[in-house]
N, C-alpha and C positions, 0 to 999 in steps of 0.2 A: 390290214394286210390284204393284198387283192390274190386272187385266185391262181393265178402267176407264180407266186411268190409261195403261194402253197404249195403248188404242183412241183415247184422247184425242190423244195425243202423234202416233199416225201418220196420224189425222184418219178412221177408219174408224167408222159409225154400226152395221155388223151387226156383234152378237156375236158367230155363230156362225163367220162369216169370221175376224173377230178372233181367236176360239180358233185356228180352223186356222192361222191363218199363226205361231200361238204352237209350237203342233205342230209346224211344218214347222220353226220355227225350232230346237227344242229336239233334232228329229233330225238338222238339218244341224250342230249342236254336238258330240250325238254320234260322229257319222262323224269328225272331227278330232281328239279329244281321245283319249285312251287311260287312261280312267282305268280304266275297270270292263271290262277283258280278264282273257278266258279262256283256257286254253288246253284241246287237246283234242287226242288220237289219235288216229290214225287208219290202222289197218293197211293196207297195199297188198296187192294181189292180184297175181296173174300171168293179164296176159292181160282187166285192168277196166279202162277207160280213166278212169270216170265216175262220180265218188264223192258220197255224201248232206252234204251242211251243213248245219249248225244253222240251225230255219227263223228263230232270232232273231239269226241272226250280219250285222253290219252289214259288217265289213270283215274283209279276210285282212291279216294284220297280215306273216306269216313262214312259208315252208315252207319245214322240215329233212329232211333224209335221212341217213342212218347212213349210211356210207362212201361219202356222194358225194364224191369228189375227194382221196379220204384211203384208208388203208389200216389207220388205228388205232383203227378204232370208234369214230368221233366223228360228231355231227350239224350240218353245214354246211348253210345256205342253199342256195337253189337259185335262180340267179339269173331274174330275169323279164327276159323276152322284152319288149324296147321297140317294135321292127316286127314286122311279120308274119311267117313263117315261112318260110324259101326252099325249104321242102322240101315238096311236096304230102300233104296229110293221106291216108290211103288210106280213110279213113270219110267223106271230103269236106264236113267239116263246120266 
């Protein structure tokens, strides 16, 4: 379908709107979909709180940790926090 033919259908006369909302649409597809995942390491420090991401990374898909919850050298999940935190941050951030 070309862009035309979009703009027609959603009843939009500017192009350049048209693109954009073509844009927006094709990264809100991205964000859902899982086709073109990477993955990446990324050492921990002692004592970093606050680590660099990829400036093209759209979503955290899974963080593992070596012997969280385990004793046998294996990499488990680590589960997310659904509420906020009951324990005061001491960086207060």
């Amino acid at each position: 379908m070309k862009v035309k033919q979009i703009m027609e259908r959603a009843g939009l006369t500017e192009t350049g709107r048209g693109i954009a909302y073509i844009k927006d649409g094709l990264d809100e597809i991205n964000m859902y979909t899982e086709i073109h995942t990477k993955t990446q390491r990324i050492d921990i420090n002692k004592d970093q709180r606050f680590y660099k991401t990829p400036d093209d990374m759209v979503k955290t898909l899974d963080i593992r940790m070596k012997n969280h919850l385990n004793s046998k050298d294996e990499y488990r999940s680590i589960p997310r926090l659904l509420y906020k935190p009951t324990i005061k941050d001491s960086d207060n951030i």
